[in-house]
N, CA, C and O atoms as a GROMACS GRO file, in nm:
protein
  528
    1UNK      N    1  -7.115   6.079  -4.463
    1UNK     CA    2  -7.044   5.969  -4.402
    1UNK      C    3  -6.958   6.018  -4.285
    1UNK      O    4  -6.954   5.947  -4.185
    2UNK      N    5  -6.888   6.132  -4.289
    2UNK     CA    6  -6.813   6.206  -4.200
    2UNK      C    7  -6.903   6.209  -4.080
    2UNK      O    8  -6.856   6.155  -3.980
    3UNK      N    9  -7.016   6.258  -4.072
    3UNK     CA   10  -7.101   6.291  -3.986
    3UNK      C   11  -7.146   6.207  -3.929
    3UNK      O   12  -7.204   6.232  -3.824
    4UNK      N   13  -7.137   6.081  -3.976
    4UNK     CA   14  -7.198   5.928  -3.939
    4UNK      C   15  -7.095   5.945  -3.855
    4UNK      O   16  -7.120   6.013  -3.755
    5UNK      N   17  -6.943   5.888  -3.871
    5UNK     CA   18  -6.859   5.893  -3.796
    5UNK      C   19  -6.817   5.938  -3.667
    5UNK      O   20  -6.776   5.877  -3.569
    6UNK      N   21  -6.837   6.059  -3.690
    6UNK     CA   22  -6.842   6.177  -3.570
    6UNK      C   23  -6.915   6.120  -3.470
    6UNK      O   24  -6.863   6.096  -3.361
    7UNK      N   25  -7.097   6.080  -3.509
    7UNK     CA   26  -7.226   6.042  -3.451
    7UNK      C   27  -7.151   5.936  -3.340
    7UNK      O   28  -7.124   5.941  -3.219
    8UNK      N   29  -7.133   5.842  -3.444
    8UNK     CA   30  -7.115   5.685  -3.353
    8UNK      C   31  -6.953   5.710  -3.293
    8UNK      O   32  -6.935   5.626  -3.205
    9UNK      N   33  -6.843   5.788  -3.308
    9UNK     CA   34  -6.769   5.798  -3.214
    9UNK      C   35  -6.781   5.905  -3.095
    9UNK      O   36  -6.677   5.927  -3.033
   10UNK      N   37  -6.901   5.977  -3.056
   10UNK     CA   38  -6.937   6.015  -2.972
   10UNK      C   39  -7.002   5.939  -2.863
   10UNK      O   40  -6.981   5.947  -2.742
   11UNK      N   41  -7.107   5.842  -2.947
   11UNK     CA   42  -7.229   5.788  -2.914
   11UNK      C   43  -7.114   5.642  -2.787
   11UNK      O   44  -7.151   5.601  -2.677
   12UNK      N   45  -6.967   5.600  -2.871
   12UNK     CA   46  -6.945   5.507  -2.815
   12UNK      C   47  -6.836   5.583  -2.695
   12UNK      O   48  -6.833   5.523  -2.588
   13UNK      N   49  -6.780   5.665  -2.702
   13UNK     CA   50  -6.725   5.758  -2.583
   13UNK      C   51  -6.809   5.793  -2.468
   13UNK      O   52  -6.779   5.788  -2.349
   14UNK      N   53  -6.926   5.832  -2.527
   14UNK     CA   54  -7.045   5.840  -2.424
   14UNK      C   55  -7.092   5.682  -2.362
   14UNK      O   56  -7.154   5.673  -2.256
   15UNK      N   57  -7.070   5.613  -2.409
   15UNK     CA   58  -7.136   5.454  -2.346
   15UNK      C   59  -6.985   5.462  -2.284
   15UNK      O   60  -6.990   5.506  -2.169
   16UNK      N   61  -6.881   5.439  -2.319
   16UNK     CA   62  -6.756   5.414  -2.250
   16UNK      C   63  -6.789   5.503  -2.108
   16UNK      O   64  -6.837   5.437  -2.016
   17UNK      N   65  -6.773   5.604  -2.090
   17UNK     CA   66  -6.740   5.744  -1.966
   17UNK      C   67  -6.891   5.717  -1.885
   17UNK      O   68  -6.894   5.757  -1.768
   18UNK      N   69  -6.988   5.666  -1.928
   18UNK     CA   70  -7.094   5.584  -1.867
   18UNK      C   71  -7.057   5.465  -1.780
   18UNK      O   72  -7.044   5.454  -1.658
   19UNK      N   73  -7.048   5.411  -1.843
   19UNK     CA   74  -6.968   5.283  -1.817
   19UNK      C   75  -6.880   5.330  -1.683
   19UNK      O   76  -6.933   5.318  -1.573
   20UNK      N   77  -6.770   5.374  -1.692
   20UNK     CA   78  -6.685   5.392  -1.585
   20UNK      C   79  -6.770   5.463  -1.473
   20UNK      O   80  -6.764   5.410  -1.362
   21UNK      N   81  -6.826   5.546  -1.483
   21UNK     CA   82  -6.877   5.624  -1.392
   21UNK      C   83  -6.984   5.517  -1.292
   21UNK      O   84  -6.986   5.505  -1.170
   22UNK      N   85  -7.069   5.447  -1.400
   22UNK     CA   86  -7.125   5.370  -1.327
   22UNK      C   87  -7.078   5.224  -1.236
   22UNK      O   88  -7.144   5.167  -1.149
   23UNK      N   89  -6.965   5.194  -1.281
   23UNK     CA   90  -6.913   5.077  -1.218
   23UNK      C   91  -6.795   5.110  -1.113
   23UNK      O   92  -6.682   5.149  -1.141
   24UNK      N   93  -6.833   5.092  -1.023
   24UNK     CA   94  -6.737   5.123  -0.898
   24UNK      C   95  -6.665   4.971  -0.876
   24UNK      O   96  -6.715   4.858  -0.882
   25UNK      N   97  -6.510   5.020  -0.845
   25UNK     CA   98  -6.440   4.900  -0.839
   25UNK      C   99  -6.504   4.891  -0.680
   25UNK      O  100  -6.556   4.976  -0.607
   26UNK      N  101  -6.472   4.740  -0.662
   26UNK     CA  102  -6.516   4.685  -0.448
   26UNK      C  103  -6.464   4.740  -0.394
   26UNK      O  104  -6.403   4.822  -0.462
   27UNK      N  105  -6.438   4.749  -0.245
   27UNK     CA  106  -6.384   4.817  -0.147
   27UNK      C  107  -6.286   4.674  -0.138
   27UNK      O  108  -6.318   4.555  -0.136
   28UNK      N  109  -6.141   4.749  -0.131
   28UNK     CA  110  -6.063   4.672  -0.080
   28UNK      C  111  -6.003   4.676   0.079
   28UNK      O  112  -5.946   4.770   0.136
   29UNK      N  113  -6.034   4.545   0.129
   29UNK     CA  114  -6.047   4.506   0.273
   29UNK      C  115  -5.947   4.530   0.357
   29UNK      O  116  -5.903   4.424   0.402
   30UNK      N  117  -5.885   4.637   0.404
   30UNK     CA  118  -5.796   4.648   0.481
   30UNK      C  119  -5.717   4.511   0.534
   30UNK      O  120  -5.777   4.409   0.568
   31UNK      N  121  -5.541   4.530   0.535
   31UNK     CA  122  -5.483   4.413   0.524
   31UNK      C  123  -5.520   4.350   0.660
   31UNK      O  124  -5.537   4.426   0.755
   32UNK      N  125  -5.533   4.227   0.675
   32UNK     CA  126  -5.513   4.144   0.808
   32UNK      C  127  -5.407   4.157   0.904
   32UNK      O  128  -5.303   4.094   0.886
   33UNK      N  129  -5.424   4.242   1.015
   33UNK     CA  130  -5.385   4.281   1.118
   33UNK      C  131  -5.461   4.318   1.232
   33UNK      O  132  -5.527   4.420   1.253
   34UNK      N  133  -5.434   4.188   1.320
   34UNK     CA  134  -5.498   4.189   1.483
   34UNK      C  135  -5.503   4.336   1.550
   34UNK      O  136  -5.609   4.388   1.583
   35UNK      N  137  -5.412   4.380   1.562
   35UNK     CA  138  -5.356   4.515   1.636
   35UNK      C  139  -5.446   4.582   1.554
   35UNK      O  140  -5.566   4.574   1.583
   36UNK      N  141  -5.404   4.656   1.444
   36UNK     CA  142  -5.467   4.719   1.410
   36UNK      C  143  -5.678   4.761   1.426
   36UNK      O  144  -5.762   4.840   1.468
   37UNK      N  145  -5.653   4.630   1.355
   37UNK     CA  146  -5.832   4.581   1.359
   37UNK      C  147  -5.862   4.631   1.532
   37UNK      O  148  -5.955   4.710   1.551
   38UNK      N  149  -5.801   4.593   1.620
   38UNK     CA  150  -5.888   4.594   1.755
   38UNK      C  151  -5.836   4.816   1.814
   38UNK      O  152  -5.876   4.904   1.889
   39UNK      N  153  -5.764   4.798   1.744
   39UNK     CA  154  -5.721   4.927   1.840
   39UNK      C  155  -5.740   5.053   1.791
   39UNK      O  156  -5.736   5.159   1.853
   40UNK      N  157  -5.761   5.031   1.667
   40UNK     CA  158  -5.838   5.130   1.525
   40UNK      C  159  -5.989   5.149   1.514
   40UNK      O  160  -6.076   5.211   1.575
   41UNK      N  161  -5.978   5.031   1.361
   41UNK     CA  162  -6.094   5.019   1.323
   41UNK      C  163  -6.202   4.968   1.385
   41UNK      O  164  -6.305   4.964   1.319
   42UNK      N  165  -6.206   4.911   1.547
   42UNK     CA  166  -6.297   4.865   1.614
   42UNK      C  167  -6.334   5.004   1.743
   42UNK      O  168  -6.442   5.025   1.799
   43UNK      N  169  -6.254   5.049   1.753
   43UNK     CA  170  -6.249   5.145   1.877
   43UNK      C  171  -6.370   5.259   1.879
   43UNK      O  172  -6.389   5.340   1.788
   44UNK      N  173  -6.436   5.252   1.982
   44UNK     CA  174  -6.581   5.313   2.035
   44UNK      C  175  -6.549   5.450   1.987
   44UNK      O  176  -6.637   5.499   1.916
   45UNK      N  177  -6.423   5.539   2.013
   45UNK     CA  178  -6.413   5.674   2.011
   45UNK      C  179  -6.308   5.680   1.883
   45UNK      O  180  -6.260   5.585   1.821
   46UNK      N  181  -6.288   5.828   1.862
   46UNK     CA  182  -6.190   5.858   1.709
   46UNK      C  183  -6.027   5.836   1.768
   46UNK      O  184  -5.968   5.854   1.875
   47UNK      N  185  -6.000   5.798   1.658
   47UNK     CA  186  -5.845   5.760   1.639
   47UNK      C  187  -5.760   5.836   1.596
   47UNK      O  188  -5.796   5.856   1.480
   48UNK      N  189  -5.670   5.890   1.613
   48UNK     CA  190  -5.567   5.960   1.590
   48UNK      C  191  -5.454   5.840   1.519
   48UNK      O  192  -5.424   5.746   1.593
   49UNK      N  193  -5.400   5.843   1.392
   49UNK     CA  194  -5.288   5.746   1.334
   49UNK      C  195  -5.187   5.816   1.328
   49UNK      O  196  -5.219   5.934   1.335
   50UNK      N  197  -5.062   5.799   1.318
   50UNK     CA  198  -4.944   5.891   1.239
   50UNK      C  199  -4.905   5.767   1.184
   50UNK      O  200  -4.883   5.673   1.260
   51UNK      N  201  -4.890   5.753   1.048
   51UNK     CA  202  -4.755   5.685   1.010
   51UNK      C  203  -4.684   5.787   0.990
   51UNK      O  204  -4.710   5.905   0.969
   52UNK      N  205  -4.491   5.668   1.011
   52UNK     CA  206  -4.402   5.768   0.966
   52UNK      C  207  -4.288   5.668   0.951
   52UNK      O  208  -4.302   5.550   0.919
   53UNK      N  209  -4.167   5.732   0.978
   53UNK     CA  210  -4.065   5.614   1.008
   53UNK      C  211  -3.944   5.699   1.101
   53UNK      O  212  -3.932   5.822   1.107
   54UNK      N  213  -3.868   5.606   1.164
   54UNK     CA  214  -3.757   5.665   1.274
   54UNK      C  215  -3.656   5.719   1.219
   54UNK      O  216  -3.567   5.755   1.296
   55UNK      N  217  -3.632   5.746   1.058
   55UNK     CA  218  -3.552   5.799   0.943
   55UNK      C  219  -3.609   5.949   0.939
   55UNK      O  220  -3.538   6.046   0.916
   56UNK      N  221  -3.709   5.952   0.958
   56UNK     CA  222  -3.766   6.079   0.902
   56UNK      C  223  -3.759   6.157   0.978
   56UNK      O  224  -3.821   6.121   1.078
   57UNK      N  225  -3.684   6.322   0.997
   57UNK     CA  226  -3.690   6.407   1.093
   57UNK      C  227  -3.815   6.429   1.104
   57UNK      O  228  -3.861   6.383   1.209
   58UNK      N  229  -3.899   6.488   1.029
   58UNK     CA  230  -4.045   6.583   1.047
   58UNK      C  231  -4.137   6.455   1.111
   58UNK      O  232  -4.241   6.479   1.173
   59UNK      N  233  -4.085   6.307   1.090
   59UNK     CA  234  -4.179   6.229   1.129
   59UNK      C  235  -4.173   6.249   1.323
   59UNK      O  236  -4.256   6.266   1.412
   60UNK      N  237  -3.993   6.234   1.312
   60UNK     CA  238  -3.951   6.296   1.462
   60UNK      C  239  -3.999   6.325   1.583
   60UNK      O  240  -4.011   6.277   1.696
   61UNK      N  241  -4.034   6.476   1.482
   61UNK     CA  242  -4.109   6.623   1.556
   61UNK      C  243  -4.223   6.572   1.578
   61UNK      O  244  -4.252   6.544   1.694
   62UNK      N  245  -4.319   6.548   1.470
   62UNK     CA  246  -4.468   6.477   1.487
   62UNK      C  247  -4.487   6.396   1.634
   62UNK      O  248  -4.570   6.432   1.718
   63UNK      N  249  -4.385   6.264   1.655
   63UNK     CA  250  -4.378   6.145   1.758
   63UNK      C  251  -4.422   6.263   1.817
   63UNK      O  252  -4.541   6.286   1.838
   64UNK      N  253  -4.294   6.368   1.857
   64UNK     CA  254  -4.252   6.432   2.011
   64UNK      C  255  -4.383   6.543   1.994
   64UNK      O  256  -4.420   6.558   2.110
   65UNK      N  257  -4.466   6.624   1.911
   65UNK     CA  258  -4.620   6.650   1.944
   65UNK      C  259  -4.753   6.579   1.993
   65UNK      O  260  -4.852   6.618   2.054
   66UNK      N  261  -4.707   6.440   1.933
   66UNK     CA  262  -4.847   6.311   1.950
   66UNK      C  263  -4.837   6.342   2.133
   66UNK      O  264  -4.932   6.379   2.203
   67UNK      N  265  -4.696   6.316   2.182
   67UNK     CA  266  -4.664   6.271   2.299
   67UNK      C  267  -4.713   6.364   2.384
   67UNK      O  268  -4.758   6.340   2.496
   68UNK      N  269  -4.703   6.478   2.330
   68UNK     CA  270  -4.760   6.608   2.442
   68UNK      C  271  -4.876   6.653   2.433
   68UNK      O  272  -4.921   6.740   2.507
   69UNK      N  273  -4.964   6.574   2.302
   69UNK     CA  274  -5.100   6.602   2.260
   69UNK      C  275  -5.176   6.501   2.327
   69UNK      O  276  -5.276   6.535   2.389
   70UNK      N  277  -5.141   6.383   2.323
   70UNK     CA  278  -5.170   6.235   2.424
   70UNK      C  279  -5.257   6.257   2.513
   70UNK      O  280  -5.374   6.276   2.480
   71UNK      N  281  -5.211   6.258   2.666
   71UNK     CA  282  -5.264   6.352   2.774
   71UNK      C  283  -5.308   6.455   2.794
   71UNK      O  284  -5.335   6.500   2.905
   72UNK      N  285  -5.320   6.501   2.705
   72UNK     CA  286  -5.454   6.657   2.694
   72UNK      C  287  -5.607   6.586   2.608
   72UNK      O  288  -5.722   6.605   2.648
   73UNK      N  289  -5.572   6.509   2.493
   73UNK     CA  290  -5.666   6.488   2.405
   73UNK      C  291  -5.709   6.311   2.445
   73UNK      O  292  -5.796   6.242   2.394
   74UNK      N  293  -5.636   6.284   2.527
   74UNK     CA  294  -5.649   6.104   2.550
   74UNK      C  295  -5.802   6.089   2.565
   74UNK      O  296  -5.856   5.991   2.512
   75UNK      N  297  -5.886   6.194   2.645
   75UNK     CA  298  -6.028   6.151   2.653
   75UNK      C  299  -6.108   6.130   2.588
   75UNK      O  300  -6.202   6.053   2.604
   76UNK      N  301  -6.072   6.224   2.466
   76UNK     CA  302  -6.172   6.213   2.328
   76UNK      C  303  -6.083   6.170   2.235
   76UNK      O  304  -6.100   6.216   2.122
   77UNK      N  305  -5.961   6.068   2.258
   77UNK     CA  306  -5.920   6.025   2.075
   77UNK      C  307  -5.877   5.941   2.162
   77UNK      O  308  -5.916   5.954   2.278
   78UNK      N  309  -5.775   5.821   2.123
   78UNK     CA  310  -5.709   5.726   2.096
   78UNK      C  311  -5.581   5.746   2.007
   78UNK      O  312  -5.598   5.761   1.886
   79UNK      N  313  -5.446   5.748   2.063
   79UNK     CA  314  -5.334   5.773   1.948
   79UNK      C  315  -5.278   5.678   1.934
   79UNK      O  316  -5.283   5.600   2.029
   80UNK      N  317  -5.203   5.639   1.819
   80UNK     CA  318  -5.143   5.539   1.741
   80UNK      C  319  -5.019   5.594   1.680
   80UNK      O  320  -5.035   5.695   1.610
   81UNK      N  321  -4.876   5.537   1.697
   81UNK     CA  322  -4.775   5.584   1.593
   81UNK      C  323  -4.758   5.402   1.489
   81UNK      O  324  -4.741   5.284   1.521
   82UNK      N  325  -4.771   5.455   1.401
   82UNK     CA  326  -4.752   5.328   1.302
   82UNK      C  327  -4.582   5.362   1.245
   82UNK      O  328  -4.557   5.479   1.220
   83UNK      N  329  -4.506   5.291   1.232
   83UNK     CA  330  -4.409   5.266   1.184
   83UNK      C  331  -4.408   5.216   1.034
   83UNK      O  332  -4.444   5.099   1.018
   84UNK      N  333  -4.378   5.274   0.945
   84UNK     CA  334  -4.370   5.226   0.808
   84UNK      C  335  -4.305   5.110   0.743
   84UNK      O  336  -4.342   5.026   0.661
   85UNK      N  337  -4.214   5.129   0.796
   85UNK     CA  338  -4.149   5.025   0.803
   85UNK      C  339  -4.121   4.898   0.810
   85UNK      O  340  -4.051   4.826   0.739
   86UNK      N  341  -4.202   4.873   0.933
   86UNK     CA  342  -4.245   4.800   1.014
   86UNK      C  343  -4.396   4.712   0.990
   86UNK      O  344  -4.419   4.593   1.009
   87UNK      N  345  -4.461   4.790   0.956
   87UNK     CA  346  -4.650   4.789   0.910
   87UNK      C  347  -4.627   4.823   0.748
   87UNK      O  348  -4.741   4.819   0.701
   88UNK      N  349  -4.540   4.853   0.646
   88UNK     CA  350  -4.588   4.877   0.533
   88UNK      C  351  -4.715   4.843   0.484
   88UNK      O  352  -4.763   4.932   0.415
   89UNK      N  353  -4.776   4.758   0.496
   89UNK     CA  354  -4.903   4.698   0.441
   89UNK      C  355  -4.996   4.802   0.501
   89UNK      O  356  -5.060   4.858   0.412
   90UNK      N  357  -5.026   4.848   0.627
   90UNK     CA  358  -5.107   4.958   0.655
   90UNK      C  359  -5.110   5.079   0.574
   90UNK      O  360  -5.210   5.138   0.533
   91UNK      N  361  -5.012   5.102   0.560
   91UNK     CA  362  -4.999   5.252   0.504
   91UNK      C  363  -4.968   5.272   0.371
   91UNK      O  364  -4.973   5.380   0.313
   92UNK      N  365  -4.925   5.127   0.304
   92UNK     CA  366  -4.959   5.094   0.138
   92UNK      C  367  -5.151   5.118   0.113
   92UNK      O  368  -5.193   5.166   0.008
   93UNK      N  369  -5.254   5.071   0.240
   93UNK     CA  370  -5.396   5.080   0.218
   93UNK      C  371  -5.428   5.212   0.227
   93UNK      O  372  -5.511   5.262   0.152
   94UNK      N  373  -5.342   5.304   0.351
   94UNK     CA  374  -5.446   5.431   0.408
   94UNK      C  375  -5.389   5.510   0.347
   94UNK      O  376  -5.444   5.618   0.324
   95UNK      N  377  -5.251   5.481   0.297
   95UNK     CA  378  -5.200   5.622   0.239
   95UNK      C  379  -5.167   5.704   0.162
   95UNK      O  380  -5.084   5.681   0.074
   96UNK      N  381  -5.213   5.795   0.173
   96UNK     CA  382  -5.249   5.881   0.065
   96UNK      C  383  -5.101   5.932  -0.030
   96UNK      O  384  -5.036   6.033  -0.005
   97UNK      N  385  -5.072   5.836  -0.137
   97UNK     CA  386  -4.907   5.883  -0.194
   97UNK      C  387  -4.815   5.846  -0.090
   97UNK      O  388  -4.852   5.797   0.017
   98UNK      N  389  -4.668   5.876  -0.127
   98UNK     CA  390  -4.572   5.831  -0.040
   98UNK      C  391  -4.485   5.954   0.059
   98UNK      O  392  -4.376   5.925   0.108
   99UNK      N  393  -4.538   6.070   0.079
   99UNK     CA  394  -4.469   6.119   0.154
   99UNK      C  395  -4.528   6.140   0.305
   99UNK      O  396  -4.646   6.170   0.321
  100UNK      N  397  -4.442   6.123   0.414
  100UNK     CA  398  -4.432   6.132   0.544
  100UNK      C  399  -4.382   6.241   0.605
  100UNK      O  400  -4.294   6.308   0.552
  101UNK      N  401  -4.442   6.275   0.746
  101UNK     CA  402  -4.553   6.175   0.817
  101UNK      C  403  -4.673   6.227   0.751
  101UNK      O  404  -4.685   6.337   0.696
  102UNK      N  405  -4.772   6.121   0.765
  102UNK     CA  406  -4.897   6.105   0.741
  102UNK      C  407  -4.972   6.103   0.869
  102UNK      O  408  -4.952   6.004   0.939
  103UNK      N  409  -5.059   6.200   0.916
  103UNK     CA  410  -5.126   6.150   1.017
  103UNK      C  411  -5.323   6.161   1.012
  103UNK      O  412  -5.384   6.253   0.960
  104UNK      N  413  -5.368   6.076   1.061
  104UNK     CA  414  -5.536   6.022   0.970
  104UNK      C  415  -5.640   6.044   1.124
  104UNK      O  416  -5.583   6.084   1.226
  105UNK      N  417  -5.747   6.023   1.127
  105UNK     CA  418  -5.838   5.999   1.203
  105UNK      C  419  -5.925   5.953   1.176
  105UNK      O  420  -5.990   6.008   1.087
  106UNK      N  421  -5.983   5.810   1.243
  106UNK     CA  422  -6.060   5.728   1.191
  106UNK      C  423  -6.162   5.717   1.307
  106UNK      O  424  -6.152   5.706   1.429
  107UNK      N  425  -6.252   5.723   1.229
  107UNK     CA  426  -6.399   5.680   1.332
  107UNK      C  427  -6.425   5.576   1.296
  107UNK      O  428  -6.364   5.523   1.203
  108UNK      N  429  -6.533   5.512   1.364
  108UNK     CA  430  -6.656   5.382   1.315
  108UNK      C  431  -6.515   5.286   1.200
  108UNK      O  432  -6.549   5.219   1.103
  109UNK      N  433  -6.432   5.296   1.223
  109UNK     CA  434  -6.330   5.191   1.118
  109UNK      C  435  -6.306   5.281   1.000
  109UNK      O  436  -6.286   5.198   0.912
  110UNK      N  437  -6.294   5.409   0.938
  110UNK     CA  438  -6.329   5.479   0.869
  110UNK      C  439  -6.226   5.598   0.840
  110UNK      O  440  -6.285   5.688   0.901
  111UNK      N  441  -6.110   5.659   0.788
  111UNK     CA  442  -6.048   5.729   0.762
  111UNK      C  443  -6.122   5.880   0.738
  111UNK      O  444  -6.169   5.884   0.624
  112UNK      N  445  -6.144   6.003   0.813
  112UNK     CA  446  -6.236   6.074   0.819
  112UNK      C  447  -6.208   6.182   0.815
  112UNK      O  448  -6.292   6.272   0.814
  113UNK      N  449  -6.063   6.205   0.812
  113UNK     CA  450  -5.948   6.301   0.737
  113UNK      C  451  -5.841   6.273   0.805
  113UNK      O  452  -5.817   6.217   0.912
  114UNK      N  453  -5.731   6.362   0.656
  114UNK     CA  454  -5.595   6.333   0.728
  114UNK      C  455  -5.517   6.441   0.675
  114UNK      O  456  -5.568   6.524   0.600
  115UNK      N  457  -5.355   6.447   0.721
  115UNK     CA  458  -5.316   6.544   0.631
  115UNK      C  459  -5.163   6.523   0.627
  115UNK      O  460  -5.104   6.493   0.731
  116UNK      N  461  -5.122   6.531   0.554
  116UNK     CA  462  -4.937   6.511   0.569
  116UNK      C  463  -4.843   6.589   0.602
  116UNK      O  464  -4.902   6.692   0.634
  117UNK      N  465  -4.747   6.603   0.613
  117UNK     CA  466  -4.626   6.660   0.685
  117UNK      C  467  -4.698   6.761   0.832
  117UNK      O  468  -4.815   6.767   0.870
  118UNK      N  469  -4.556   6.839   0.896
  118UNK     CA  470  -4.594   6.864   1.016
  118UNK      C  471  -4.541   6.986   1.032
  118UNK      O  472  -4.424   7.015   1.008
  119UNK      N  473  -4.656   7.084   1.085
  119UNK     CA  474  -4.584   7.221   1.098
  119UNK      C  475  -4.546   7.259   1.239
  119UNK      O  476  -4.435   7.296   1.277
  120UNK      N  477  -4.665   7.245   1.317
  120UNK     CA  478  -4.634   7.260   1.503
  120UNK      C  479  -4.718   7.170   1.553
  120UNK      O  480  -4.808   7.101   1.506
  121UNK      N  481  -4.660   7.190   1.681
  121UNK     CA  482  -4.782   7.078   1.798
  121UNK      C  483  -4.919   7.188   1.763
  121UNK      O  484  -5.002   7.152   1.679
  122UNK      N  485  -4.927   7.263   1.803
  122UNK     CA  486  -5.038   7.406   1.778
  122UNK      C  487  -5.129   7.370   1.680
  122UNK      O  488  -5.246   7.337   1.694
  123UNK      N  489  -5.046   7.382   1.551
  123UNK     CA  490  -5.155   7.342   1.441
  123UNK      C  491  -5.190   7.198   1.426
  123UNK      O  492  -5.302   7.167   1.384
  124UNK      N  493  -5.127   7.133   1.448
  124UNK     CA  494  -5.150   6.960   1.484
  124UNK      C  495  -5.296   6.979   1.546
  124UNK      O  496  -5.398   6.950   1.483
  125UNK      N  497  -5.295   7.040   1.698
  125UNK     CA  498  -5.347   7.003   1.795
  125UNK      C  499  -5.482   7.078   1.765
  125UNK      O  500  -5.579   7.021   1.814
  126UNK      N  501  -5.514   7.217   1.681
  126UNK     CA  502  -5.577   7.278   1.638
  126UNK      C  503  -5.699   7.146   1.549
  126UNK      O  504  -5.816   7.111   1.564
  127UNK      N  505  -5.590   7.111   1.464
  127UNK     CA  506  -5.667   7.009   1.337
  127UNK      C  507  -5.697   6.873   1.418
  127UNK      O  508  -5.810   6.826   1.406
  128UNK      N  509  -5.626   6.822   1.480
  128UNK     CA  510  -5.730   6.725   1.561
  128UNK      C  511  -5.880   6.754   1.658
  128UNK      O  512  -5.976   6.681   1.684
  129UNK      N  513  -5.854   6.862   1.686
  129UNK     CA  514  -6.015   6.907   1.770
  129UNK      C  515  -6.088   6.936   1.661
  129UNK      O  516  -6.201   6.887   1.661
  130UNK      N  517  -6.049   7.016   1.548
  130UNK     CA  518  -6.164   7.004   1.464
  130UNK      C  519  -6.214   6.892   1.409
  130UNK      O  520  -6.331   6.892   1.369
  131UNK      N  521  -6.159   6.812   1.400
  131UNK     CA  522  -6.174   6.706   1.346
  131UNK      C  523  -6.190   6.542   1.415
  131UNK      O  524  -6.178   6.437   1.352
  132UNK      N  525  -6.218   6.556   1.554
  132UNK     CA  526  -6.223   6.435   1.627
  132UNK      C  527  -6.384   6.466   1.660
  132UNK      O  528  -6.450   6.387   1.727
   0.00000   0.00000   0.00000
């Protein structure tokens, strides 16, 4: 009888962990925002995002790298500073946990890596060419 037991509480752990694996929750639809939608997720070339907020020193530093990365990289990306604050609903969808800055690159509408906090313009500027 023990062994019965064992059997069928395997047998139904295994249908359960089946189960999950096979059912993927939907894709949830990025929130409704004009701006975003046209200057992001629609845009021919890759996107550069930062969220952050005007509280945050390291978010700060980030602004004042985007700004000097801008005009070197403007030909092949598109940059964006999102305000958290301001946009919460964006960065409640893209972001990965709650610490800032967050900065992403999106192709074809598509988040295609990202990475958080900020060490230099250098390594910033390093990880966006690999990655645009």
């Amino acid at each position: 009888m023990e062994n019965m037991n064992r059997l069928l509480s395997g047998l139904v752990f295994a249908v359960i962990a089946l189960t999950l694996i096979m059912v993927r929750p939907a894709e949830v639809p990025p929130p409704a925002d004009a701006w975003f939608q046209k200057a992001v997720l629609e845009s021919s070339k890759p996107v550069v995002v930062k969220f952050g907020a005007e509280w945050c020193g390291p978010c700060r530093s980030m602004d004042e790298a985007l700004h000097v990365l801008r005009p070197k990289l403007s030909h092949q990306a598109g940059f964006f500073i999102v305000d958290i604050d301001k946009k919460p609903e964006l960065f409640r969808h893209y972001g990965s946990g709650t610490g800032i800055p967050q900065v992403m690159i999106f192709q074809h509408g598509k988040v295609v890596s990202s990475q958080r906090g900020f060490g230099s313009t250098e390594q910033l500027e390093s990880w966006i060419k690999q990655n645009i």
